[in-house]
C-alpha positions as CSV (number, residue, x, y, z in Angstrom):
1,X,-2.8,24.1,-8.7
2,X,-0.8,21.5,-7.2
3,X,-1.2,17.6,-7.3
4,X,0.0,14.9,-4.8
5,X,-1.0,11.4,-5.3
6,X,-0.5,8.5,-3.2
7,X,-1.0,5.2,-5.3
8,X,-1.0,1.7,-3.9
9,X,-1.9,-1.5,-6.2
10,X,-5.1,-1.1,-4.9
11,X,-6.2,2.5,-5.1
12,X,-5.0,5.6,-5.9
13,X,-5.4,9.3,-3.7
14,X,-5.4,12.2,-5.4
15,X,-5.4,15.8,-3.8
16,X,-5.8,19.1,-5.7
17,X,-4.0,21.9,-3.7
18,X,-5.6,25.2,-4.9
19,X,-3.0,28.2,-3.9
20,X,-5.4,30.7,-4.6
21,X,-8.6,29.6,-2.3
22,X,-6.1,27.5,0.0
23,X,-8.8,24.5,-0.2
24,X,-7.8,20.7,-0.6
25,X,-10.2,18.0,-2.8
26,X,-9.5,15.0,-2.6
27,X,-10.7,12.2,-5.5
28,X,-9.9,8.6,-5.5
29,X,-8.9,6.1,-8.9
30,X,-8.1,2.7,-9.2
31,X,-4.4,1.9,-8.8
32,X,-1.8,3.0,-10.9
33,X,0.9,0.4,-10.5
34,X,3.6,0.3,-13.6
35,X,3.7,-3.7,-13.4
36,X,0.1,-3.9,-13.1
37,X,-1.0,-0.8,-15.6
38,X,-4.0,-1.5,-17.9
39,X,-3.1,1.9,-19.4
40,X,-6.5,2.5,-21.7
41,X,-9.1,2.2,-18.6
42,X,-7.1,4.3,-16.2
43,X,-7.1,7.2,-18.7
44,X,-10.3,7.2,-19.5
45,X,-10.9,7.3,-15.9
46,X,-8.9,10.0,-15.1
47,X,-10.4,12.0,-18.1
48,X,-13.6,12.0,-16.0
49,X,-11.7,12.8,-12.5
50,X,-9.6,15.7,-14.4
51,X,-11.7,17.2,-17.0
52,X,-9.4,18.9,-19.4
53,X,-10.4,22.6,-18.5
54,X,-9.2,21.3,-14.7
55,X,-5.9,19.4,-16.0
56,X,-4.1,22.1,-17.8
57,X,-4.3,24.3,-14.9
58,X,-2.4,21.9,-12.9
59,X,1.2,23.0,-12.2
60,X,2.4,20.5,-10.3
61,X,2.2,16.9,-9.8
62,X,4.1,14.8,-7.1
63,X,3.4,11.3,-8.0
64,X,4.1,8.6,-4.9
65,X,3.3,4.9,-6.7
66,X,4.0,1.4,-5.9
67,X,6.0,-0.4,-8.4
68,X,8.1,2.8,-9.1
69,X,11.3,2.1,-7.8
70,X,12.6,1.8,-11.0
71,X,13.5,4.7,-13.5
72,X,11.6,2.9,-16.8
73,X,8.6,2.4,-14.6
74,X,9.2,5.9,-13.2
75,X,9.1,6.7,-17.1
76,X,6.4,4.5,-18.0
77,X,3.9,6.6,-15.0
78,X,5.5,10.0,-16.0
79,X,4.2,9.7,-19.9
80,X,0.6,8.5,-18.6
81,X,0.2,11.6,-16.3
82,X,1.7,14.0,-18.9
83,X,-1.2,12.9,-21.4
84,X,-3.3,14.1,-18.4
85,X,-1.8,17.2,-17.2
86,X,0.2,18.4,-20.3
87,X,1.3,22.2,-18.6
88,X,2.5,20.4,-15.4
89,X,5.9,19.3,-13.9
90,X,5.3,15.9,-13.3
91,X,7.4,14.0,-10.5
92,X,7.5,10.1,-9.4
93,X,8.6,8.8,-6.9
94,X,8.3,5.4,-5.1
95,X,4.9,4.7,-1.9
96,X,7.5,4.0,0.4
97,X,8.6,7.8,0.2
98,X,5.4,8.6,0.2
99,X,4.7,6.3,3.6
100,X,8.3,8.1,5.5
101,X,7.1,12.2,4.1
102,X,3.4,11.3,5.3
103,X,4.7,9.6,8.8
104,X,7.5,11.6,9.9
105,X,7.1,14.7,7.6
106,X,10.9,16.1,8.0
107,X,12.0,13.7,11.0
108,X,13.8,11.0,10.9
109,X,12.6,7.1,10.9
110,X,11.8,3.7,10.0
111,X,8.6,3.8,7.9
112,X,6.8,0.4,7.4
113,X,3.6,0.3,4.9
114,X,1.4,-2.8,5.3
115,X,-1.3,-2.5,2.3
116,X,-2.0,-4.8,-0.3
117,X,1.9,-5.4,-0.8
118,X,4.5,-4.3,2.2
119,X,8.0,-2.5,2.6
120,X,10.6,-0.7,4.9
121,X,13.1,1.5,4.5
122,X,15.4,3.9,6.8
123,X,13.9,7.6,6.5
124,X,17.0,10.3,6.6
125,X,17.2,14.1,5.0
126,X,13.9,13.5,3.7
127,X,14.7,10.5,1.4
128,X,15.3,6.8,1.7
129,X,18.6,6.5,2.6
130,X,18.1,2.7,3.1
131,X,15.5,0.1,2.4
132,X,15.7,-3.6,0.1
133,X,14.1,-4.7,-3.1
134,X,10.2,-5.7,-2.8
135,X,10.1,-9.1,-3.7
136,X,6.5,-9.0,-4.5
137,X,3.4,-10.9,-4.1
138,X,4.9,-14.5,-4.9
139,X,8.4,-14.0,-2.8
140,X,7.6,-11.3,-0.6
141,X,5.0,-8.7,1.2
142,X,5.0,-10.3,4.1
143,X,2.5,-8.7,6.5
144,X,0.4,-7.5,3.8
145,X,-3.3,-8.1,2.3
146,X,-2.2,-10.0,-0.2
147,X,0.3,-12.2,2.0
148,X,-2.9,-12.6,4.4
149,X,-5.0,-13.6,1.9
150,X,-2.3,-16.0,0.1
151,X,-2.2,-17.9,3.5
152,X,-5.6,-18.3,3.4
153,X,-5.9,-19.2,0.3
154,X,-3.2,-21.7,0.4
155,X,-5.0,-23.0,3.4
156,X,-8.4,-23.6,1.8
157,X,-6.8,-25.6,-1.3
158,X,-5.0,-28.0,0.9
159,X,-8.2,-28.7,3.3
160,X,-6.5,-27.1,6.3
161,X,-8.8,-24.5,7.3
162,X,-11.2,-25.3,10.4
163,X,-14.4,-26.5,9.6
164,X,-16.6,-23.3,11.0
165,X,-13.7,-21.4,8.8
166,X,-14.5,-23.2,6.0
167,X,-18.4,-23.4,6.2
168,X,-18.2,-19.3,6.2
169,X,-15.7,-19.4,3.6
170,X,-17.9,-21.3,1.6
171,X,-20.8,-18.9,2.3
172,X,-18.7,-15.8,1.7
173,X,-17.3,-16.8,-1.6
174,X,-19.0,-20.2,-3.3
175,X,-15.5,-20.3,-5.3
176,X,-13.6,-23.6,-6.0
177,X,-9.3,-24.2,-7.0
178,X,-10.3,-23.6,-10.8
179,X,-11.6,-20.1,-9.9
180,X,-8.5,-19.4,-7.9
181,X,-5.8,-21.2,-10.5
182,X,-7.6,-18.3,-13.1
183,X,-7.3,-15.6,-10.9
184,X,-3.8,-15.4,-10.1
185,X,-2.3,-17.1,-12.9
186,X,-4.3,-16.3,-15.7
187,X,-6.0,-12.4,-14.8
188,X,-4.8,-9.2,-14.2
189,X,-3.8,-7.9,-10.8
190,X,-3.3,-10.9,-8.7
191,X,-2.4,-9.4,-5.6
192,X,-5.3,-7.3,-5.2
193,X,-7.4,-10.3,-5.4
194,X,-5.4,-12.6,-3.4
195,X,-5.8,-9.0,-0.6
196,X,-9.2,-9.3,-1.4
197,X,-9.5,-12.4,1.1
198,X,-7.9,-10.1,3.6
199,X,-11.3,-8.8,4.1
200,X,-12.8,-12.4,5.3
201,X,-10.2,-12.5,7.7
202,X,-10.6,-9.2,9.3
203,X,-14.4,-9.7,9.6
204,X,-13.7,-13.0,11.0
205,X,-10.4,-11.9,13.4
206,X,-12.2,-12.9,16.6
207,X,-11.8,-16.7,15.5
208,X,-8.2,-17.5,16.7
209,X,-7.3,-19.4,13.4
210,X,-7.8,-15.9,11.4
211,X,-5.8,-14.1,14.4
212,X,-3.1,-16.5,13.9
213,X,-2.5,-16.0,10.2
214,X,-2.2,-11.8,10.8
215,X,-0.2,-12.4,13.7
216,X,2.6,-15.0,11.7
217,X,2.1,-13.0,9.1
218,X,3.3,-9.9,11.0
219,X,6.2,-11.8,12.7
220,X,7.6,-12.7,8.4
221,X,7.4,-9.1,8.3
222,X,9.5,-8.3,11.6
223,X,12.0,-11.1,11.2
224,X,12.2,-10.4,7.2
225,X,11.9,-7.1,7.0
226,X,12.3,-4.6,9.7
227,X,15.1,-7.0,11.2
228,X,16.8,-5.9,8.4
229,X,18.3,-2.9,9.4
230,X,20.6,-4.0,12.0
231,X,19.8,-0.9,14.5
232,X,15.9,-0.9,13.6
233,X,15.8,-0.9,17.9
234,X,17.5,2.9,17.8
235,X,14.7,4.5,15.1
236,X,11.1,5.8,15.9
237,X,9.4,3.4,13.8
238,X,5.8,4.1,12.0
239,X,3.5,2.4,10.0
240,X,1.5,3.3,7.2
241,X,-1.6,1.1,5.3
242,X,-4.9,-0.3,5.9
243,X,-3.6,-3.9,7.1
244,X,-1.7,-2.2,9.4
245,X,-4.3,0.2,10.6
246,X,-7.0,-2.5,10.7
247,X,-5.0,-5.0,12.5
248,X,-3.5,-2.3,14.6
249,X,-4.0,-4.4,17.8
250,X,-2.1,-7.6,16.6
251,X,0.4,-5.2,15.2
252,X,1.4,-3.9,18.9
253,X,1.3,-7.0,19.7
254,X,4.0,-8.1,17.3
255,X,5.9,-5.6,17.9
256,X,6.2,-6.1,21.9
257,X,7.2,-9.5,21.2
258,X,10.2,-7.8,18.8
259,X,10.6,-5.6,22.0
260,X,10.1,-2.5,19.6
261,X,8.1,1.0,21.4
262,X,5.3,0.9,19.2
263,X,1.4,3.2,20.0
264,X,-1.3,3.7,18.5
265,X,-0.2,7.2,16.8
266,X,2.5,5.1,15.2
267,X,0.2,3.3,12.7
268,X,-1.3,5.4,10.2
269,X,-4.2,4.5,7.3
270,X,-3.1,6.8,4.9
271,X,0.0,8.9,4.4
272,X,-1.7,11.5,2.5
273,X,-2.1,14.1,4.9
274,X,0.9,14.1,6.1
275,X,2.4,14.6,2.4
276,X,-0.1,17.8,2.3
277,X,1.9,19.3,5.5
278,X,5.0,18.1,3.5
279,X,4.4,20.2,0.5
280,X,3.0,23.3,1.6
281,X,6.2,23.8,3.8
């Protein structure tokens, strides 16, 4: 059996590739991000999901994660899965790989991932053959959940959101700055909860002040990030993640303002499917 995962901060997608019945499951864990690892839960998690009759049939695993640009978090990933699937060859590479082989298979391209953190990089002979560090939550990720939800956030703690805003807000969360101040400074995973408010603002994206946030928030990611790469106008350009799927609309309408060719088959949820055409070539 084969393996591929596709891990954001958020969640994690796993797919079993069975050779001999040619059929494809597909299980979902929490996030396995190496910054953001609390290492005891997600194996007793994945004990469940890959019981150990399952695990040491496994051949295979192709490992795509956020946070894995780095070979000692590469390193840190790799020794979790081994405990998992002991028989396997195990293989890590970084989501914004995964995002380029699950957009544009063996093409080439600029792949973009808005999720609950955001990145870009130049897609060539199957690898990144160009992209720049991820700054992050607190310096970067522009376009993404948890620069959304930041916004917001920031918004509601200086008394600047609109008072209908604010009344559903209030309704939605009944939280206060000391709940906030604990949450991303004190308790693990910040960024998924500061994304979490991303979810207000989708439900609420017919009120212009919630359109306005995605759409600057999409313009930090244009001028930051895909304006970049110098000739991001002469690359097919994709994106993968559920910001950008959900806000698809705004998103086309970013990238018209950037005068960038960008449809509807150029935003993808998930890259996962994509990477299951990749590796049964």
């Amino acid at each position: 059996m084969i393996i591929i995962a596709e891990s954001g901060s958020t969640k994690t997608d796993w797919c079993i590739l069975n050779k001999s019945t040619r059929k494809n499951t597909v299980l979902q864990s929490q996030g396995l991000n190496p910054y953001f690892l609390d290492e005891k839960k997600l194996l007793i998690q994945l004990k469940i999901i890959f019981p150990p009759l399952m695990s040491s049939s496994v051949e295979y695993v192709f490992f795509y994660g956020a946070g894995c640009s780095h070979e000692e978090q590469k390193q840190k990933v790799n020794h979790l899965l081994k405990r998992i699937f002991k028989n396997a060859l195990i293989n890590v590479e970084t989501d914004l790989l995964a995002a380029a082989r699950g957009a544009f298979i063996k093409e080439e391209g600029l792949v973009c991932i808005l999720g609950t953190g955001s990145n870009a990089g130049l897609y060539k002979n199957q690898q990144i053959e160009k992209s720049f560090p991820s700054l992050g939550f607190i310096f970067g990720d522009e376009g993404s959940g948890s620069h959304i939800g930041k916004k917001i956030i920031e918004d509601f703690l200086n008394n600047k959101l609109p008072s209908d805003i604010l009344n559903s807000f209030f309704s939605s969360y009944q939280i206060n700055y000391y709940d906030i101040i604990k949450n991303v400074y004190s308790e693990k995973y910040p960024n998924r909860y500061l994304a979490s408010f991303s979810e207000f603002v989708y439900k609420n994206i017919s009120n212009n002040y919630c359109k306005s946030i995605v759409y600057n928030s999409f313009e930090d990611f244009f001028i930051k990030r895909i304006s970049a790469f110098n000739d991001y106008k002469s690359f097919h350009i994709k994106f993968t993640g559920t910001i950008a799927y959900v806000f698809s609309n705004l998103l086309l309408k970013t990238a018209e303002k950037f005068n960038i060719k960008l449809c509807k088959n150029d935003i993808i949820k998930s890259p996962l499917k994509g990477l299951i055409k990749y590796h049964s070539f």
